[in-house]
N, C-alpha and C positions, 0 to 999 in steps of 0.2 A: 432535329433531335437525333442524336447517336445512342447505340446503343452496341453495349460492351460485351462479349463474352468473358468470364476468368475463372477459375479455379475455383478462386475463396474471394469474397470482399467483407474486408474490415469496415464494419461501418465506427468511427471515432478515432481521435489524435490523441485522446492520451498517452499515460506510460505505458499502462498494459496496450491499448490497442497498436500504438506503433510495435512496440515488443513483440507483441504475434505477428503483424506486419511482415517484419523482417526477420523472424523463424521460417515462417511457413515459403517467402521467396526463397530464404537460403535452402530450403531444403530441396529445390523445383519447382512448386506450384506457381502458376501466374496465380498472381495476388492483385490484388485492386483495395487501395484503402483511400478511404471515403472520409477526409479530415476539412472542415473549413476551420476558418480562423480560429482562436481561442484566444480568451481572456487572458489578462498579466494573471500569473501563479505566482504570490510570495511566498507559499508554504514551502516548505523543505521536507525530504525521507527520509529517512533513516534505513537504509539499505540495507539487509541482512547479509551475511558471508555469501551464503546461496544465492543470494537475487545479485551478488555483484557477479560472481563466476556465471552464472548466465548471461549479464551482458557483456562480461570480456568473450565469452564464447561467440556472442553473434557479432563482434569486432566493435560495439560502442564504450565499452570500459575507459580505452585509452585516451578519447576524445575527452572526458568530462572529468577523470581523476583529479586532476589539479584541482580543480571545486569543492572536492568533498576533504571532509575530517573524517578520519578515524575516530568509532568509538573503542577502545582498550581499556578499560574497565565502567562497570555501572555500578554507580551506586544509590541506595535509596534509604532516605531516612523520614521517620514518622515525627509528624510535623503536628501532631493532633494533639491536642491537651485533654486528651483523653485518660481514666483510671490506668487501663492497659495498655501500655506503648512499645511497640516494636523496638531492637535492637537497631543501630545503622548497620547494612549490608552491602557488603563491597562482593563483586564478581569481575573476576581478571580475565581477559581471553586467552593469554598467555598460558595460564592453568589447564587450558584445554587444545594448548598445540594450537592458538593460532591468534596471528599480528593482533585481530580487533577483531568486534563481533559484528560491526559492518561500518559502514560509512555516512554519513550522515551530508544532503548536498540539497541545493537550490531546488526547487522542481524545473524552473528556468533555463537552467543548466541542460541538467538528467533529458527534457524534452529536446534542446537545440543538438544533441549527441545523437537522441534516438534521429529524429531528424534527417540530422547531416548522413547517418547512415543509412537509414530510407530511402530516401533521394538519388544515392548512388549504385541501388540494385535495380540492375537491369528486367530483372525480373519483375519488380514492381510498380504497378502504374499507379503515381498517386492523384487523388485528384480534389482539387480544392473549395469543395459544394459540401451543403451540407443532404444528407435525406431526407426525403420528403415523406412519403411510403415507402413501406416493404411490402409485399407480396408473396403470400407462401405457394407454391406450387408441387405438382407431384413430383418433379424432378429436381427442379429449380428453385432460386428464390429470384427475385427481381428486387433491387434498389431502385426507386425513380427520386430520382435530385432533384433540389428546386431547381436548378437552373434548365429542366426539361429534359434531359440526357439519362439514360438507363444501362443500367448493370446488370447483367444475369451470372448468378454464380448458384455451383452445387452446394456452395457451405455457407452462411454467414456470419462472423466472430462479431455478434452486436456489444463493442466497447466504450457504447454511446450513452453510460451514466446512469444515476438512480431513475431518472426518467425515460428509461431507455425506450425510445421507437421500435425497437430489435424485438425486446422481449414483448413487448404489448404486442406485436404481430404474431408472434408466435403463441398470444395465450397463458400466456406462464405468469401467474400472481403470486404476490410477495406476502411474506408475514414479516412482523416485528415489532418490537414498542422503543418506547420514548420514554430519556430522563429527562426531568424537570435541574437539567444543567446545560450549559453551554461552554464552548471551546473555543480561549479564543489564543489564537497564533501571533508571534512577533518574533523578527530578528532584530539581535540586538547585537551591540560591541559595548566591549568593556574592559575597565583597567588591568585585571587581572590575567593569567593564562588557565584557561580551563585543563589543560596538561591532559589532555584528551579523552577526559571524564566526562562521563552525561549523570547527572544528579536527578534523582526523583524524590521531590517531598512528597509525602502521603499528607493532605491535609483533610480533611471533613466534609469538603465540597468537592473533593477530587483528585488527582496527581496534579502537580504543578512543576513540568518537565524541563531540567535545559539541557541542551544539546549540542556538544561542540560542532562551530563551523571553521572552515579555515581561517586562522587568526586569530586575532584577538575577538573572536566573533562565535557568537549561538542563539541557537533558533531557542523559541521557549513554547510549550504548548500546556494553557493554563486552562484546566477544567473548575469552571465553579458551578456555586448555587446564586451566587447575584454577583456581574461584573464588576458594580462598584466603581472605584479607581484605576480599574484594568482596562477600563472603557472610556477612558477620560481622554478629550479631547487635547489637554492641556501637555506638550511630551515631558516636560520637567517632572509633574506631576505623577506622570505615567511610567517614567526613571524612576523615582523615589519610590512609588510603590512595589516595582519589580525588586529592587533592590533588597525592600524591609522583607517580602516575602522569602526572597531569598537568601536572607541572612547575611549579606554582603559577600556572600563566597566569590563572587568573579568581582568584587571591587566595585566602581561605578559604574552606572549603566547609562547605555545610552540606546535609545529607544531609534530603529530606523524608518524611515516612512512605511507605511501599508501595514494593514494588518488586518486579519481575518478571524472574522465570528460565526459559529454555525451552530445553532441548536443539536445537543447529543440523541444521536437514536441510533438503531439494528434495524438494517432491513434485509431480509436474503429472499431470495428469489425460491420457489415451491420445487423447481428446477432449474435447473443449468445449461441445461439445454433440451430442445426437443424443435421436430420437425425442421430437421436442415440450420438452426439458429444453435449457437455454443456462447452464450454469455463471459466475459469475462470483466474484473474488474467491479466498478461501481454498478453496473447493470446486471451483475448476479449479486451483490453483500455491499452493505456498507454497514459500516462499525466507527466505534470512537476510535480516537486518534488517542488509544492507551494502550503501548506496550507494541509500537510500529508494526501495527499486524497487515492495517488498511493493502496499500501497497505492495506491501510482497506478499499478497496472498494473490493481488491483482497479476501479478508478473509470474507468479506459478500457473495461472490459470492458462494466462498465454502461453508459457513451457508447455504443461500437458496438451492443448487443442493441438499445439504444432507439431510434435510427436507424433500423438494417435493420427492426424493428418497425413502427415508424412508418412507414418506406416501404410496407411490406407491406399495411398498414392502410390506408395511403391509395390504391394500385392496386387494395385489396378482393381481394388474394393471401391465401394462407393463412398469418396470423402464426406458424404452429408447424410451417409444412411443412419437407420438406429443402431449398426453395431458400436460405428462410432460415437454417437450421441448418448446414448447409454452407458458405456463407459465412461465416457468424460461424465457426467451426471456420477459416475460412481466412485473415481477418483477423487473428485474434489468435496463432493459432502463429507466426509469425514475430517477432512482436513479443515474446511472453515466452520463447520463443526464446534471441532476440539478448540479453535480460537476464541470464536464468537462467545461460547459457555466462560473461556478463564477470563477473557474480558469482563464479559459479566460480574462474572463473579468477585474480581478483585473492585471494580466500581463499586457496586454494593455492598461492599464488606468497608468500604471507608466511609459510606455514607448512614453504614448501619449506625445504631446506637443503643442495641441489643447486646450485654458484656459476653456473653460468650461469642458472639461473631468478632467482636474484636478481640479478645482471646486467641481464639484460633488464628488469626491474622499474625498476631503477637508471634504466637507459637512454631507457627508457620516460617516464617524469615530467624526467626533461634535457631532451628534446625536447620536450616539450610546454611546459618554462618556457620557452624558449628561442624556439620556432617559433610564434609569434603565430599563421599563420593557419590552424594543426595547431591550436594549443589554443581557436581561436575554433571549429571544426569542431566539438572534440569536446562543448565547452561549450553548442551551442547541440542537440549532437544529444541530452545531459543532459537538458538542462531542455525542450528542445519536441524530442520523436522525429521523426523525420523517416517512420518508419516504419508509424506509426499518427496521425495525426490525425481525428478523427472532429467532426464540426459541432459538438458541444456544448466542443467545446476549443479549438477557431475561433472561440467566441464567438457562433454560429449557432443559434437555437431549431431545435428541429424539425419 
């Protein structure tokens, strides 16, 4: 059995956990991240302006750009046959000084980038097990791997999922609830050129979102109340119904292998961190896939730990003490916060069937086509928060 001394181990190979991975190496720290195999991912992100400048910062940008599409404008029309119906509402990023409001790419991809950049910091040791235990101690934490081999680190960045092993070591219970909808994902290609528009129809059951991908290609992410046809085995069938929902905007569809179903629900963790463990990703929040929060809240979370990390590390503080666990706990509640609620709230305002909630929805996107420097407001708080910026989304090493 070996057993490791490091700075920080990341327990999980996601996006965020590789992304903290290789902050916290570039910044000094021996890091140790604790990734075994993972499943094929067909989803796709949609990467905000800020989550891309953070990974041009830590040097994975240039690897994976060829893969993603620009989104440069959005647009979303109410699809509800509803008394009160929303205006279509176009948003340019142009309008607000900049090419797109982020990029939209494979998860497949995005992971073989963080990856390949992983791999080549010296400073990183990665290792290919998964965890078995964590271990909280007064100083320490311990990882024991299945494969027998142990890890002792002052910090732990647990990026290891809604079922996180990280936070259950550490105590930390989650709150949230559950819609009676599901989500289900498909890339597809098609005749038409999306001209690097992403369209969201507001239907009744949910957004029904496409998303430019490079080419004659986009991801689609379909919230219903009954899958129906979206579920159908048959792919012709499964084209034709993408298509009617969609109003033929991108032409004919063609449906590509794989595609992914997951019941809608919130979960957020009580804390974010506590006793030597910093959550990041799906083992602090997970949220629907409306209005591409998921993920780049996950890749902020990484920015922030690596940071206060890094700071910690270079004053010679305790990287795993409460000053810093505290803080991160204070930075990032607000921020998944503020998402998690507009989430909310736009969900349930399509699902309502109470006329003033649809009203105000109405009323809501009038104003914003209408009041330039409402929808310049809201469009720049979209794509760069106002509420979280951390150095590595500045554009700033650490």
């Amino acid at each position: 059995m070996a057993r490791t001394e490091s700075d920080v181990a990341v327990v999980g190979g996601g996006p965020a956990g590789l992304t903290a991975a290789i902050a916290l190496a570039s910044a000094g720290l021996a890091t140790t991240l604790v990734a075994g195999r993972r499943p094929t991912d067909n989803r796709t992100t949609a990467l905000l302006a800020t989550s891309v400048t953070a990974l041009d910062t830590i040097g994975v940008w240039t690897s994976c750009r060829q893969f993603a599409a620009p989104l440069r404008t959005m647009r979303i029309i109410d699809d509800t046959r509803r008394l009160w119906r929303a205006p279509e509402t176009r948003f340019s990023a142009s309008e607000i000084g900049l090419d797109a409001f982020g990029w939209n790419i494979e998860n497949r991809h995005l992971v073989a980038a963080l990856a390949e950049r992983a791999r080549a910091l010296a400073n990183l040791a990665w290792i290919d097990d998964s965890a078995r235990t964590v271990t909280i101690g007064e100083g320490s934490v311990d990882v024991a791997l299945a494969a027998g081999d142990e890890i002792v680190a002052r910090l732990v960045v647990g990026a290891d999922g809604h079922n996180s092993l990280c936070r259950a070591a550490a105590g930390i219970e989650t709150q949230g609830w559950s819609y009676r909808q599901t989500a289900l994902t498909f890339n597809l290609g098609h005749s038409r050129a999306h001209q690097d528009i992403s369209t969201e129809f507001h239907t009744e059951s949910g957004p029904f979102t496409l998303v430019p991908l490079p080419g004659p290609r986009s991801s689609l992410v379909a919230v219903v109340a009954d899958a129906g046809h979206l579920d159908a085995e048959d792919a012709a069938t499964l084209a034709e119904e993408i298509e009617r929902r969609s109003h033929s905007i991108l032409g004919k569809i063609t449906v590509e292998p794989g595609h992914g179903k997951f019941p809608l629900a919130v979960q957020t963790a009580r804390r974010f961190a506590s006793r030597r463990i910093a959550l990041v990703g799906e083992a602090a929040h997970v949220m629907p896939p409306i209005g591409a929060q998921g993920l780049n809240l996950g890749l902020r979370d990484a920015a922030v730990i690596a940071e206060l990390t890094a700071h910690a590390h270079r004053t010679g503080s305790d990287i795993g003490g409460v000053a810093v666990t505290d803080r991160y706990e204070h930075i990032r509640r607000a921020d998944v916060t503020a998402r998690t609620v507009a989430v909310d709230i736009l969900n349930r305002s399509l699902l309502s069937d109470f006329l003033p909630v649809q009203g105000a929805r109405g009323l809501s996107l009038y104003l914003l086509q209408r009041l330039g420097p409402l929808r310049r407001a809201v469009m720049r708080e979209g794509a760069m928060p106002a509420v979280s910026q951390p150095r590595l989304m500045r554009g700033e090493a650490l």
